[in-house]
C-alpha positions in Angstrom: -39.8 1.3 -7.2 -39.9 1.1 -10.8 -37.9 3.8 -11.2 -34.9 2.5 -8.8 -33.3 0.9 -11.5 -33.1 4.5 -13.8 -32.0 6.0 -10.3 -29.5 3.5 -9.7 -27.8 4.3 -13.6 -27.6 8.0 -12.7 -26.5 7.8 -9.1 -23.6 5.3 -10.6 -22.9 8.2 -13.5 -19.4 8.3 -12.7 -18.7 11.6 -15.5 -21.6 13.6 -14.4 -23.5 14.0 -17.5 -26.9 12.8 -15.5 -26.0 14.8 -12.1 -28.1 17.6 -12.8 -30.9 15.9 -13.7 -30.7 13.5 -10.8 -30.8 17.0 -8.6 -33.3 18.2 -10.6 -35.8 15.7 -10.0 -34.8 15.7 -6.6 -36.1 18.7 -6.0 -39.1 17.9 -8.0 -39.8 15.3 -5.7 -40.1 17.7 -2.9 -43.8 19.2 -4.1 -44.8 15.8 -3.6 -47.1 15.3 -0.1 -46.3 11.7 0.3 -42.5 12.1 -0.2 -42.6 15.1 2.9 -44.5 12.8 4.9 -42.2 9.7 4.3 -39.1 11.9 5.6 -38.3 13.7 8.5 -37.7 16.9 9.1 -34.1 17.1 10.2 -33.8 15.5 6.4 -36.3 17.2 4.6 -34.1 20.1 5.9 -31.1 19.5 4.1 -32.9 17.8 0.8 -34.6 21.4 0.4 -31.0 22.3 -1.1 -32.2 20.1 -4.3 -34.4 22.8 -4.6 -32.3 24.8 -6.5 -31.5 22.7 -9.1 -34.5 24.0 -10.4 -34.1 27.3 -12.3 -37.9 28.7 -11.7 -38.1 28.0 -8.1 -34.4 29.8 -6.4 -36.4 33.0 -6.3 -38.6 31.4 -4.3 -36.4 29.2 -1.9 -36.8 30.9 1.7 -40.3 31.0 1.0 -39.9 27.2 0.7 -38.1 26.8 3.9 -40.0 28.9 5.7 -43.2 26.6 4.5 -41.2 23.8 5.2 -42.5 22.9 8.6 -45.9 23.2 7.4 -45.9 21.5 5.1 -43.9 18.8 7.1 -47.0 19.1 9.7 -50.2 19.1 7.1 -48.5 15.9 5.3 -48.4 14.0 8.3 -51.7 14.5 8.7 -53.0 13.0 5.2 -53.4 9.6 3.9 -50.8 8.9 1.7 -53.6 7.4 -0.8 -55.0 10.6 -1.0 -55.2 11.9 -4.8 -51.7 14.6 -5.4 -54.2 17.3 -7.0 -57.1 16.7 -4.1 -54.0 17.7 -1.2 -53.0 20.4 -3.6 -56.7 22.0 -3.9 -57.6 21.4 -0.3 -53.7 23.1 0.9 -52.4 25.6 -1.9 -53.9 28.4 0.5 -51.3 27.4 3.5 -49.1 26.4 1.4 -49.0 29.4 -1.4 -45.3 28.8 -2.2 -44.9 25.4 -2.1 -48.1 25.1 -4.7 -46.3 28.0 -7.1 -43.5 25.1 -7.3 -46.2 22.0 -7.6 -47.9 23.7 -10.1 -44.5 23.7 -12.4 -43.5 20.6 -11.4 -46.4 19.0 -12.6 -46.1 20.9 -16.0 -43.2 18.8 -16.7 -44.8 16.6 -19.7 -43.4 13.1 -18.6 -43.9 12.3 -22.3 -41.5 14.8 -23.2 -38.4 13.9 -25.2 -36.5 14.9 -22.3 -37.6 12.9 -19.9 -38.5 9.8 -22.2 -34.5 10.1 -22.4 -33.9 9.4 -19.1 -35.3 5.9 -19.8 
């Protein structure tokens, strides 16, 4: 929610100097438990695309979709308060690809100058 209004500025980005990082933090979104488990499959099926908007992960893409409905299946299954790391140490085993991105995603230094930018 507090990050609707910085969502809102790129979506309106009318020039498309903000597109790719919109799609890039799309796909980021997608190592996330709760926002798997918040979305359906049919959709999480098509969002996967955002995916490769991120450089480091298209080698690993039909990995991802093949994970996909697992993932879809052991999210549904967790509390949504659970802690992101806890999910990620109890799952990274059925989920080895899936972690490879989480692991990156998280890596991303939200202090950075980059993404301070964004805001």
């Amino acid at each position: 929610d507090k990050a609707r209004p910085v969502l809102d500025k790129m979506e309106e980005d009318t020039d498309g100097r903000l597109r790719d990082t919109l799609n890039q933090l799309r796909g980021c979104r997608m190592a996330d438990f709760g926002f798997m488990k918040n979305d359906t499959l049919e959709a999480l099926n098509i969002e996967i695309q955002q995916v490769q908007y991120l450089p480091w992960a298209v080698p690993l893409i039909n990995g991802l979709k093949s994970e996909l409905n697992a993932f879809k299946l052991i999210a549904d299954k967790c509390d949504i308060t659970m802690d992101r790391w806890e999910f990620w140490r109890t799952y990274y085993l059925s989920l080895p690809t899936w972690y490879k991105v989480a692991e990156e995603v998280v890596l991303v230094m939200v202090s950075s100058a980059s993404v301070e930018r964004l805001y």
